[in-house]
C-alpha positions in Angstrom: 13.1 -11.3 -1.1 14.8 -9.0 1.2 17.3 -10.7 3.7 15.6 -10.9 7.2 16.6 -9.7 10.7 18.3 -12.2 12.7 19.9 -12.4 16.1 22.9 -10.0 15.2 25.8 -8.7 16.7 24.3 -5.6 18.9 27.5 -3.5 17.6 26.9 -1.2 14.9 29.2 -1.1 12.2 32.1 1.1 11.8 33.1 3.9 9.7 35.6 1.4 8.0 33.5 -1.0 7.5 30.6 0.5 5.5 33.7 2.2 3.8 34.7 -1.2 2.9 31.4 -2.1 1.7 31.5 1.1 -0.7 34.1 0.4 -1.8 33.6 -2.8 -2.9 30.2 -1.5 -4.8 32.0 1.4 -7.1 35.3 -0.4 -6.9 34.9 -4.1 -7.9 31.5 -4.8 -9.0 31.5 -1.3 -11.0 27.8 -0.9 -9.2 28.4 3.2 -8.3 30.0 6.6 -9.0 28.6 7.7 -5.4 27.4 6.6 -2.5 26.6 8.3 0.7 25.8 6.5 3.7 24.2 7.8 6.9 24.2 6.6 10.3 22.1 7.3 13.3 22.6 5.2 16.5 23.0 5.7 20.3 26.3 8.1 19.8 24.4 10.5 16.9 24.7 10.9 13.2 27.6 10.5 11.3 28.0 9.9 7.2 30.6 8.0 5.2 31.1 8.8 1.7 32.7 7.0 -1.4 33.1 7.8 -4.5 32.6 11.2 -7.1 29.8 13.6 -8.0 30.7 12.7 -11.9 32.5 9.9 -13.3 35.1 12.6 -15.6 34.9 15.0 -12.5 37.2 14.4 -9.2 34.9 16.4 -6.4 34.1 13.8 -3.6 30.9 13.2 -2.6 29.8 13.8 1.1 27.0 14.5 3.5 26.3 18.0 1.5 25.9 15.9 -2.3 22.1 16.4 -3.5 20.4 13.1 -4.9 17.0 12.7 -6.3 15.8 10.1 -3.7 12.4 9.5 -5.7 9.9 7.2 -4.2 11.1 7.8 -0.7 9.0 10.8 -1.4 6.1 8.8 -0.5 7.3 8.8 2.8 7.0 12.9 2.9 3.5 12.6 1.1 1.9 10.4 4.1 3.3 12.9 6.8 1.6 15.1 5.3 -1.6 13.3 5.5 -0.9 12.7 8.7 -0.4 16.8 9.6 -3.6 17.3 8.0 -5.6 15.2 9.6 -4.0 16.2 12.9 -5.0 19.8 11.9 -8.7 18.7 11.5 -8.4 19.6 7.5 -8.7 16.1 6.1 -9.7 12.3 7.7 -8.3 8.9 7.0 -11.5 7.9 5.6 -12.1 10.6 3.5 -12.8 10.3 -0.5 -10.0 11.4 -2.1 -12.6 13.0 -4.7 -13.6 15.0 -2.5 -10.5 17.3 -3.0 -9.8 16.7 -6.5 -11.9 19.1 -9.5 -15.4 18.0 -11.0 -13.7 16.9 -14.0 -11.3 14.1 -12.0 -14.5 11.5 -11.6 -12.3 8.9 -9.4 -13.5 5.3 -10.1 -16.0 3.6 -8.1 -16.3 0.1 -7.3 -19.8 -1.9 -5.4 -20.7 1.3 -4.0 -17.1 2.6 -2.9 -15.0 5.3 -2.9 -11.0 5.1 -2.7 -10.4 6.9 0.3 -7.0 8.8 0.9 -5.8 5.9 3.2 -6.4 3.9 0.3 -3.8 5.8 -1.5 -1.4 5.6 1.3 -1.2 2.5 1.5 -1.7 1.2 -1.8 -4.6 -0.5 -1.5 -7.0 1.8 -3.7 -7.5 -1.1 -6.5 -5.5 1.8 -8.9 -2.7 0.2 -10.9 1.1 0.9 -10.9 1.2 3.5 -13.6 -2.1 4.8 -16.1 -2.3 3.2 -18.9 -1.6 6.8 -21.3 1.0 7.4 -19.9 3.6 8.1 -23.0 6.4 9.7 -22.6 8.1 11.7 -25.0 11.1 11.4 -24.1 11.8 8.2 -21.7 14.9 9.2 -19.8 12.7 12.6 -18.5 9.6 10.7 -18.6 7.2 12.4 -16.3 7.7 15.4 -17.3 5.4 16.1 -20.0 2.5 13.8 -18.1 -0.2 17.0 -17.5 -3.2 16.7 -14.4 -5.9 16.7 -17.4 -3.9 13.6 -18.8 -4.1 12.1 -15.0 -8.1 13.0 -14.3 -8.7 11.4 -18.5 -7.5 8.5 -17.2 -9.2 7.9 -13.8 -12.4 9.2 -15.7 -11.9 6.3 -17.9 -10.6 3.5 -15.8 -12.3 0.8 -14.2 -11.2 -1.0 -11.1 -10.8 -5.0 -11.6 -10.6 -5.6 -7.8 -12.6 -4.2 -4.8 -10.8 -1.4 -3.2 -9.0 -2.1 0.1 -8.7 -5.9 -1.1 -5.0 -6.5 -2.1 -2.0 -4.5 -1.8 -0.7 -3.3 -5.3 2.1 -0.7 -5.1 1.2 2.3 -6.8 3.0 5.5 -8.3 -0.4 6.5 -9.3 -2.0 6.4 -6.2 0.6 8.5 -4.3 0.6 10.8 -7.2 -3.4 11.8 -6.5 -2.8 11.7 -3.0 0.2 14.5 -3.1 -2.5 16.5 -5.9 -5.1 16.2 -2.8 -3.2 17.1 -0.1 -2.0 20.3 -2.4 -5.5 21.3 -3.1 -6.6 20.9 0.0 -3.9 23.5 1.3 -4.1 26.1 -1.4 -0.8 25.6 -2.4 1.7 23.7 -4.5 2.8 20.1 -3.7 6.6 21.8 -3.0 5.2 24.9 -1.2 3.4 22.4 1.2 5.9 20.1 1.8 8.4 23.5 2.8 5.9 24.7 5.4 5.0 21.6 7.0 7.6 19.3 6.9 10.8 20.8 5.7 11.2 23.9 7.8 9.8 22.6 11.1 12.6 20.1 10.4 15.3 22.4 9.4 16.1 20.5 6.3 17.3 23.3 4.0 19.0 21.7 0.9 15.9 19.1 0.6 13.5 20.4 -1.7 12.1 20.0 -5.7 13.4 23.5 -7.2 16.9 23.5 -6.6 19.0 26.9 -5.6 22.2 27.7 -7.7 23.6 26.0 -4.7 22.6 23.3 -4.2 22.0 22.4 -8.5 25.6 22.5 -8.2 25.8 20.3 -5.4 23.7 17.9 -7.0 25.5 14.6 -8.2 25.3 13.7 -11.7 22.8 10.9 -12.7 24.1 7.4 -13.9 22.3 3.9 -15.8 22.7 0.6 -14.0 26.1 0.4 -16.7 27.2 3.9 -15.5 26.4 6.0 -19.0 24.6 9.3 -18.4 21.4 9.3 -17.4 18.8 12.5 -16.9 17.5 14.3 -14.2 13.7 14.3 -13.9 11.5 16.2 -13.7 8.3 14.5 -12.3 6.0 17.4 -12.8 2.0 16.0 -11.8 3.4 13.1 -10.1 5.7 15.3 -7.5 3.5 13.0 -4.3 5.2 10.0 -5.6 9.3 11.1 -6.5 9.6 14.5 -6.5 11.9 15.5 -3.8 15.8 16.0 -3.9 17.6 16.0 -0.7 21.7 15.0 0.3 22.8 13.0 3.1 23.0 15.6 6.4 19.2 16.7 5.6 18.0 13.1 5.3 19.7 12.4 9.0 17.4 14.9 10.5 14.5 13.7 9.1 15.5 10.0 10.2 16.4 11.5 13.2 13.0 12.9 13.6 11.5 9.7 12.4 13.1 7.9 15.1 11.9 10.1 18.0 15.8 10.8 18.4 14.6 14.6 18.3 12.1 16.6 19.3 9.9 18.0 16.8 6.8 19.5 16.2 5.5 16.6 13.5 6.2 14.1 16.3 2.3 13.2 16.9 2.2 13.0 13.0 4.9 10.2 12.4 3.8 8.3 15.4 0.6 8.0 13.5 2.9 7.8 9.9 4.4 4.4 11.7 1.2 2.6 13.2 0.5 -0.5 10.8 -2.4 -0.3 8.7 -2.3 -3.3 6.2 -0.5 -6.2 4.8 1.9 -6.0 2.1 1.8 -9.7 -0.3 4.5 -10.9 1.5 4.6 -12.8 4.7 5.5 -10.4 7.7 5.6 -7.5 6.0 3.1 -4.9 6.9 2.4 -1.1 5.5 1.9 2.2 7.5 0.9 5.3 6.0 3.5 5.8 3.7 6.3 3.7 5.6 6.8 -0.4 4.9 7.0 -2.2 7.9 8.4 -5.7 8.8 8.0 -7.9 11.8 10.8 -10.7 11.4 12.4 -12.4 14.5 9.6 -10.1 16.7 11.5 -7.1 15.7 10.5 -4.2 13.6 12.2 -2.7 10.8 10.5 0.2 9.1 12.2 2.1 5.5 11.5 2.8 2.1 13.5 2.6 -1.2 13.4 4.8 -4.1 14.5 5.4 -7.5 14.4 8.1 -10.3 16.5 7.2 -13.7 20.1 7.8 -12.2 19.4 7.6 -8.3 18.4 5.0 -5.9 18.0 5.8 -2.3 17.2 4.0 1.2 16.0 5.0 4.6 15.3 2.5 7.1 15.6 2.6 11.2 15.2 -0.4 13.8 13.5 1.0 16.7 14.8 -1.6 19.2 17.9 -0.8 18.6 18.0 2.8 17.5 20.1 1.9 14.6 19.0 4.2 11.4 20.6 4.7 8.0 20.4 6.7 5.2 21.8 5.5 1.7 22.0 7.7 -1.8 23.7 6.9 -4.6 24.1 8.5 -7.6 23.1 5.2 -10.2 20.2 3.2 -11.0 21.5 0.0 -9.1 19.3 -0.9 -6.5 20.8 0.1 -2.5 18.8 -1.7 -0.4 21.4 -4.4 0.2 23.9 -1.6 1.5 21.1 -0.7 4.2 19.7 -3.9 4.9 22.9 -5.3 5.8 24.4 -2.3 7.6 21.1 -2.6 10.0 21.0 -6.2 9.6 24.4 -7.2 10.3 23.9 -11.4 9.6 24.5 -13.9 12.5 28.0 -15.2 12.9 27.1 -19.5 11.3 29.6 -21.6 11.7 29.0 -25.0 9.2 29.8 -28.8 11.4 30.8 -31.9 9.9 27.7 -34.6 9.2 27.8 -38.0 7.3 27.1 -36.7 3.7 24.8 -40.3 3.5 22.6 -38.6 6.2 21.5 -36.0 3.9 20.3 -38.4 1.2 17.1 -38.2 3.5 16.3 -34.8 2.2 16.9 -35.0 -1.4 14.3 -34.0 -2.9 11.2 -31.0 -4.1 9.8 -28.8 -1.5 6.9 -27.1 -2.4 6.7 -23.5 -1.2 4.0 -22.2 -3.3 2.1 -23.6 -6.6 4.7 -22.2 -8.5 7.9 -22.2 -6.1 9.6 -25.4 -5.7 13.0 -25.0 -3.9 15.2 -28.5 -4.9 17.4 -30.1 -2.3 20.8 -32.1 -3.7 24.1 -33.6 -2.8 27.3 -33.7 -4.6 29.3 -35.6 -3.2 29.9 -33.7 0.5 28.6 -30.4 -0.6 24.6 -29.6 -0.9 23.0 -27.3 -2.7 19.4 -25.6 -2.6 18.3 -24.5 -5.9 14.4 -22.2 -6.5 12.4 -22.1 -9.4 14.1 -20.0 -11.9 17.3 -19.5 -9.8 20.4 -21.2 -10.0 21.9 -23.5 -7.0 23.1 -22.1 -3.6 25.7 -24.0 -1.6 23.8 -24.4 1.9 25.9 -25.4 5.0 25.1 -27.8 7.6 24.5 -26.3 11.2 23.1 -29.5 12.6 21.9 -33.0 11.8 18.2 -31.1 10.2 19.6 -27.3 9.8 21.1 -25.9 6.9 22.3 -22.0 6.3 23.2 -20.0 3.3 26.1 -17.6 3.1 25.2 -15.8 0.0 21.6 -14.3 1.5 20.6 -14.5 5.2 18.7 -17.7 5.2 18.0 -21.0 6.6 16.1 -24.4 6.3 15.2 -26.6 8.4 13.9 -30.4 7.6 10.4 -31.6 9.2 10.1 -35.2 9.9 7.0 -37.2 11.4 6.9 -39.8 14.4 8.4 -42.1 11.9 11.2 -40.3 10.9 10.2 -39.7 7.6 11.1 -36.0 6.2 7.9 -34.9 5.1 8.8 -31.3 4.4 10.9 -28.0 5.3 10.6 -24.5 6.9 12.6 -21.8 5.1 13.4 -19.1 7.6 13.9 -15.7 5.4 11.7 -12.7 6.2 9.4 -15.0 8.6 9.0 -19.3 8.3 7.4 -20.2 5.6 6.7 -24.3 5.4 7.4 -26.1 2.0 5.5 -29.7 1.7 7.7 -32.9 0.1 6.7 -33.8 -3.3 6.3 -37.5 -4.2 
């Protein structure tokens, strides 16, 4: 689970300090080549940059480095919806097989259709990936996957669940939706997402094609262990990771996103950011396109991505109009970098209790039917350990609040009019209660 907000300093950090924090990722956990951070608060943009375009190479990255930022993509698909149903081409509500060819015959389920909000916000019933999907070669794998082998599929598949019922996130589905939306226009997915959303923005190195420019601007791609990986080329699926963009072109679309500038697709994201659903987790909610959580009565809204040697990471807190951008040119997972640049956790300071008091709450605390999180002393220390995790020192704050230093996370104990602890609220991404076992 991702850390939560929590009642943070209301400084944003410092050039040196998300330096620091790069630096620490390439150069002592070996997690990076590059990483490119971008910032957008009160006093404007600015980016800091660590690292190199190739590991045998010595050009710094910088705000002008091109990244595949994959399934932040999804992100561009839903404004499009959103421009298209502004423009009176397309409704929320509509089938999406109404815009796809006679020979795509979309799945049905009790008498409904999957509807391109559906597909927006993954709740269209469709699974993850279709099952014929077999790539020839797996570190380019998308790119021999063919619109007849998509519309086989869906002509073939049946739904197990009733659409609309449960989140499920789905490549898939935002692949049909960006096939839709091109169809509907006449044009390409890239020529579509040029016209609309690129140049009203004035992003000009964002894009699926690359220019001799910018191909050699782009940073090389890198495994989790930092071997070579491929670029990809993602072909029918371009609505769900096609786009390649650096660091300064990102900020203006954040920028944009955030209502920090004026632009002509400002109706459009408004309508992007309004929530629509629940995710499967507690307090966190789904727009078109955009995840959305309510923690600590703020908001957080971002997206993560991934293609074989990229992650990415947009996010923004509109309360505090703090914003950040984060590429990197390796398959390890960024969203740490931007949840705790935006997220910056609050300053706990452990006191002193009777380690004999805390006998009290030894014990099993059921979270869910398979989530037990284990209380237990040793000696003066205590420890919190989760199913299938290994034990985290917690620190007490009071005599019934304890607080983690490896994630952003408390617990609290529950006792009744007896005294008797009877259970605990973990506070991480909302409260969520845990019952004693016997």
């Amino acid at each position: 689970m991702l850390p939560s907000l929590s009642d943070a300093q209301e400084k944003p950090p410092t050039d040196d300090a998300i330096l620091q924090l790069l630096r620490r990722r390439i150069d002592e956990k070996k997690k990076g080549v590059a990483i490119v951070v971008g910032w957008i608060d009160e006093h404007g943009p600015r980016v800091v940059s660590y690292g190199r375009t190739r590991r045998d190479g010595d050009t710094a990255a910088d705000g002008k480095t091109m990244f595949e930022i994959g399934s932040v993509s999804k992100v561009f698909t839903s404004l499009l919806l959103a421009l298209a149903v502004e423009r009176g081409e397309m409704k929320l509500d509509d089938p999406v097989a109404k815009y796809l060819p006679p020979e795509a015959k979309v799945p049905t389920r009790n008498g409904k259709q999957i509807t391109l909000v559906d597909l927006s916000t993954h709740r269209s019933g469709l699974p993850r990936m279709p099952n014929n999907f077999t790539p020839k070669d797996n570190e380019d794998p998308y790119a021999d996957y063919t619109p007849a082998q998509l519309y086989a599929f869906l002509g073939g598949h049946t739904l197990t669940r009733d659409i609309g019922a449960q989140f499920e996130y789905s490549n898939l589905g935002a692949a049909l939706l960006g096939q839709a939306l091109a169809r509907r226009a006449g044009k390409s997915y890239e020529q579509l997402i040029t016209e609309r959303v690129l140049q009203p923005l004035g992003m000009k190195s964002t894009g699926i094609t690359l220019s001799k420019d910018e191909q050699s601007r782009l940073a090389a791609p890198y495994h989790e262990d930092l071997s070579p990986a491929k670029n990809w080329n993602v072909g029918v699926f371009a609505g769900a990771g096609a786009i390649r963009s650096d660091v300064d072109d990102m900020l203006l679309f954040l920028s944009a996103e955030m209502g920090r500038t004026s632009s002509p697709l400002a109706n459009a994201i408004k309508t992007t950011q309004q929530v629509r659903n629940q995710t499967n987790g507690p307090g966190f909610n789904i727009g078109l396109g955009w995840m959305i959580d309510h923690p600590d009565n703020s908001t957080f809204v971002w997206h993560n991505g991934g293609t074989g040697g990229y992650r990415s990471f947009v996010g923004f807190v509109p309360e505090r109009g703090w914003g950040v951008v984060v590429l990197s040119n390796t398959a390890n997972e960024v969203d740490y970098i931007g949840y705790q640049l935006t997220h910056p956790p609050k300053q706990r300071a452990a006191v002193t209790m009777k380690p004999e008091l805390a006998d009290h709450y030894v014990g099993r605390y059921q979270l869910a039917p398979d989530f037990i999180l284990t209380f237990s002393r040793e000696g003066d220390r205590y420890y919190l350990q989760a199913t299938g995790q290994g034990k985290n020192e917690v620190f007490p704050e009071s005599e019934t609040d304890f607080f983690l230093k490896a994630v952003d996370a408390q617990i609290s104990f529950v006792k009744d009019a007896t005294g008797t602890v009877t259970g605990l609220v973990l506070h991480q991404g909302g409260d969520q209660s845990a019952k004693r076992l016997p």
